[in-house]
C-alpha positions, 0 to 999 in steps of 0.5 A: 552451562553447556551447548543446549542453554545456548540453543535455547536461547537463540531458539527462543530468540528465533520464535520471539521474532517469528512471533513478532513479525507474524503478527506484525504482518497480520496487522498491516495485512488486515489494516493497510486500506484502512491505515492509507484512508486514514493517513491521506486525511492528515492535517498540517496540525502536527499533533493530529499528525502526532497521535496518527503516527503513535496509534498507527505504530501501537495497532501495527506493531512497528515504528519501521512499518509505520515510517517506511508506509510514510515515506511511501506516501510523502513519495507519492505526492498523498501527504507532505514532508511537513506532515510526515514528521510529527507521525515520525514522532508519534511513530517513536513513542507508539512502539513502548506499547509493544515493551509495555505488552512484553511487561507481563513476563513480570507476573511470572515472576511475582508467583502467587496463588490461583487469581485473574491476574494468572490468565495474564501471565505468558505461560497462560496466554500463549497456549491460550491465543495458540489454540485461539489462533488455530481454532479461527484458522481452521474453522472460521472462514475468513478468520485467517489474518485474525488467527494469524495476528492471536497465533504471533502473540502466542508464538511471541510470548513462547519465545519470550519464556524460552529465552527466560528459561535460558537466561535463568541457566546462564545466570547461575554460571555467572556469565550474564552477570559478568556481561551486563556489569561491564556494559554498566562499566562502560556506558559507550560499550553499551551505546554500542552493544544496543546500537548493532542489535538494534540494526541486526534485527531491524526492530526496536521493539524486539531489540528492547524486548530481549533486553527485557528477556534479560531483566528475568536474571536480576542482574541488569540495573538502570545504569546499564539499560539506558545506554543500551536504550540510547543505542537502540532508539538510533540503530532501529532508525538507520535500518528505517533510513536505509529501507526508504532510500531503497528506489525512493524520491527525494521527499521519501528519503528526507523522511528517513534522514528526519528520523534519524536526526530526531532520534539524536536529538532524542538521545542527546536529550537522554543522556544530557537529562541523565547527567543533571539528574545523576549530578542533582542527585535524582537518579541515586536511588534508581541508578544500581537498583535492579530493574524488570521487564516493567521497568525497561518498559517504563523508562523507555515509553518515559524517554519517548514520550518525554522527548517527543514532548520537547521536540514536537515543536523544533519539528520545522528544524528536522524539516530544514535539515532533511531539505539541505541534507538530501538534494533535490533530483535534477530538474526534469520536464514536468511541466508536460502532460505526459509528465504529469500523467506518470507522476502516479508511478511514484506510488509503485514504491518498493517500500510498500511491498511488504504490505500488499494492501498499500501496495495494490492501492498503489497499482489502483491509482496507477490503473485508474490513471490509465483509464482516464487517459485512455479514455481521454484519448478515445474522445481526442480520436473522435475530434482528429476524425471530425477535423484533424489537429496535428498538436493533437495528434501529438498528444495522442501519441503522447499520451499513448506512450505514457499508457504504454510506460504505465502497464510495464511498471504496474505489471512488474511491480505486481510481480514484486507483490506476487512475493509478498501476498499470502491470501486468497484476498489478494490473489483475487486482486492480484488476478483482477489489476493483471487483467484489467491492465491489458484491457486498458492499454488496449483501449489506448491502441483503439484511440490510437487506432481511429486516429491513425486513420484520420491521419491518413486520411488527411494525408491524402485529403479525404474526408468523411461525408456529412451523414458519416460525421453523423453517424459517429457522433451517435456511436460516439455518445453510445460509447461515452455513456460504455465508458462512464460506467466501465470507469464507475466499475473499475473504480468503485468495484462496483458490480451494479455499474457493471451490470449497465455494460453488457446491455450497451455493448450488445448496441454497440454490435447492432449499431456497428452492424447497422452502420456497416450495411449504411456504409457499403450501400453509400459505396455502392452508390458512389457516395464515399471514395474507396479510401475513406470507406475502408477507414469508416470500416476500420474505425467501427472495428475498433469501436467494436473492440472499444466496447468488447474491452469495456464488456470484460471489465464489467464482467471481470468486476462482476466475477470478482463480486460473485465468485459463483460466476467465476469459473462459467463467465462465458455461459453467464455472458451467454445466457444474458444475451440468449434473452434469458435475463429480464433485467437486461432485455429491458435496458437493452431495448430501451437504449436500442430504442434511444440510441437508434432513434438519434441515429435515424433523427440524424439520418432524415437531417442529412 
């Protein structure tokens, strides 16, 4: 033995947990909508719940992941305490797939002559999913996550061979031998031994497969691994418990501390089921016998699957347990509105930052919430202009506050995200939400703009004509059907709802302009005090820049569709209103033809 084992080892240990984490990430990274679409539908029947959480853990290749994403949810308020603990159980038997992949480290060493089965074995597939891995990167547009899933495979199944090659070169010095069989000496030590790995490198997957690494010395026996094992299954779920307490509500914290009890009861479990087994007798022949990396594979997916048998139905215990262990916050004011509004902040979970899918879903609901209540706010402003309601007001004012709180925490958790983003994907979301955050916040200072005016304008008892009223509830069935479509492009991504805003915004110019030259004729022929026609003024300035704020989602939306446009947004702005798109020269027309026929039929009527 001499230094250079030993840096093989730890350096196939490094590229085993590069390899692991790379795929891992590249997992979640192409699968994370797709995973939160799927776990918001969870039923209340706890063996859906079961088989979403060993499914969702086998395609992503981590029961951490998994729980962490779940406590995230339960947090959010999108699934229930009681829901999350069968994926908690589904989660814990989901992660031997991983052992039960790193198993093909026994093909190396049965030998053999040329077959199929030597396109399985680690020396064959890592070079084999390397040359795949950069091949899709380099060559197929669009391909990255794919590469970098077949690359981690590739990279992980090297890391695996070297720490083999290393473990083979120590075994011949005596030392592993000397190691293993006083951990089989002492069960505890072993418990332990597994427990600090496990915890070290935040993984049970990786933890079991490095034991398996060291099943290749021929020295480890089922004496010694299941202790290792027992330790392992708890050291993962504290580092799990420890990364959902991070920031998180009560409900996300609860779903740490269930997985914990779950894995004691699963170890107690164990250890009571190896000792009747051992004193009956069963164990006898298997207790000494020399195990593999098939055979670590196989006690450990029979341990999980044999405890999550048993104790899926005591799942309303770990929910009761977690309840009394983890209080409840102090009671706060939920009951007003504007409480109800940022409960959405709870989705800005820290623990979904690792997984910037789930995390910009996050930001999208928190974006949509901030659309609606500016848009509610911009209807509420219309109502105080037509009669002014002081508990109204107050709710404007509110619900302006709570906008305000919404952008700071959605553009600081993108911030966090930025770190964590590595495709152009998601740079373009990234580029997109950052904008669309200040157009929505602005259209919450536009509400609160027109109602300020009407405000002040009560104040000194000054009200609006009969054909003013008139005109503003045309204006403002003009901006309904704006906002209608800004909301279905925002939320929809939806680039054809996008394509409705531009037309209605340039009749909102015309309409503003015309409204203007109406007011100042009725100021000149002393038919509105000076007061209420500067606030008249005012208002239809902000009416402009309400539909302004609509017209750069709209465009945004569209430029994020087609990234031909991205780079030349102003000509394409410019070439539709020069006349030159025919498409948009009909709705023009026709809602200006609409719009302005309303606005005339109330005129003659007043």
């Amino acid at each position: 033995m001499n230094i250079f084992n030993i840096i093989s080892l730890f350096g196939g240990l490094a590229m085993f947990l590069y390899g692991m984490r790379m795929m891992g990430d590249g997992l979640k990274e192409s699968s994370s909508g797709a995973l939160k679409r799927v776990m918001e539908r969870v039923t209340g029947t706890p063996f859906k719940a079961f088989l979403l959480g060993l499914v969702m853990t086998a395609v992503i290749q981590s029961s951490t992941a998994t729980i962490v994403i779940t406590s995230g949810l339960v947090g959010a308020g999108i699934i229930s305490l009681h829901q999350s603990l069968g994926i908690i159980i589904g989660a814990n038997v989901g992660t031997t797939v991983t052992g039960q992949i790193i198993r093909l480290l026994d093909l190396n060493a049965s030998g053999g002559g040329a077959s199929v089965l030597e396109f399985f074995k680690p020396s064959t597939l890592a070079p084999l999913a390397l040359i795949i891995g950069i091949v899709l990167i380099m060559n197929k547009k669009g391909q990255d996550k794919i590469g970098r899933i077949v690359i981690g495979f590739g990279i992980l199944f090297t890391g695996l061979m070297n720490m083999t090659d290393a473990v083979s070169s120590l075994t011949e010095t005596g030392i592993v031998e000397v190691l293993f069989s006083r951990l089989g000496e002492n069960p505890l030590i072993g418990y332990l031994v597994g427990l600090a790995v496990s915890f070290v490198l935040q993984s049970s997957s990786a933890s079991i497969g490095i034991l398996q690494a060291f099943s290749m010395s021929g020295v480890l026996t089922f004496k010694t691994i299941y202790p290792v094992l027992m330790g392992i299954y708890l050291g993962d779920c504290v580092t799990t418990a420890i990364v959902c307490n991070i920031g998180a509500k009560p409900d996300s914290k609860r779903v740490g501390v269930a997985n914990i009890l779950y894995n004691l009861g699963k170890t107690a479990l164990i250890l009571i089921g190896v000792i009747i087994a051992r004193r009956m007798g069963l164990l006898d022949a298997l207790w000494n016998r020399t195990v593999h990396s098939g055979d670590i594979a196989n006690v450990n997916t029979v341990f999980n699957l044999t405890s999550a048998l048993l104790l899926l139905p005591a799942m309303g215990l770990f929910e009761k347990l977690s309840l009394k262990l983890v209080k409840d916050e102090p009671a706060e004011a939920l009951a007003t509105p504007q409480a109800q509004e940022l409960r959405v902040l709870d989705g800005l979970n820290p623990v979904f930052l690792a997984t910037p899918g789930l995390a910009f879903n996050a930001c999208y609901d928190v974006l949509m919430e901030m659309f609606r209540v500016a848009e509610c706010n911009i209807y509420r402003a219309f109502d105080v202009v037509n009669s002014f309601d002081a508990d109204l007001m107050d709710r404007i004012r509110a619900d302006e506050d709570a906008l305000d709180i919404m952008a700071d925490r959605v553009s600081g958790y993108l911030m966090q995200i930025s770190a964590h983003i590595s495709s152009d994907e998601h740079s373009e979301i990234m580029n997109h939400y950052y904008s669309t955050i200040s157009e929505f916040e602005r259209l919450g200072d536009h509400a609160m703009n027109i109602a300020e005016d009407a405000e002040e304008m009560n104040k000194e008892g000054v009200i609006f004509s009969e054909t003013a009223l008139k005109e503003l509830a045309v204006v403002r069935d003009l901006l309904r059907a704006v906002l209608n479509y800004t909301g279905r492009t925002f939320e929809k991504c939806d680039a054809k709802a996008a394509a409705h805003i531009e037309p209605l915004e340039e009749v909102v110019d015309d309409m503003v302009n015309a409204l203007r030259q109406n007011h100042l004729e009725r100021l000149r022929l002393h038919q509105c005090s000076v007061l209420a026609g500067t606030e008249f003024l005012n208002m239809l300035s902000d009416i402009e820049r309400i539909s302004d704020i609509c017209s750069n989602v709209g465009v945004f939306t569209i430029a994020r569709v087609k990234p031909e446009i991205k780079h030349e947004i102003h000509d394409y702005v410019s070439r539709l209103h020069s006349g030159k798109d025919e498409a948009f020269n009909r709705e023009y027309e026709a809602a200006h033809d609409h719009y302005f026929a309303l606005l005339n039929a109330e005129e003659e009527g007043a």
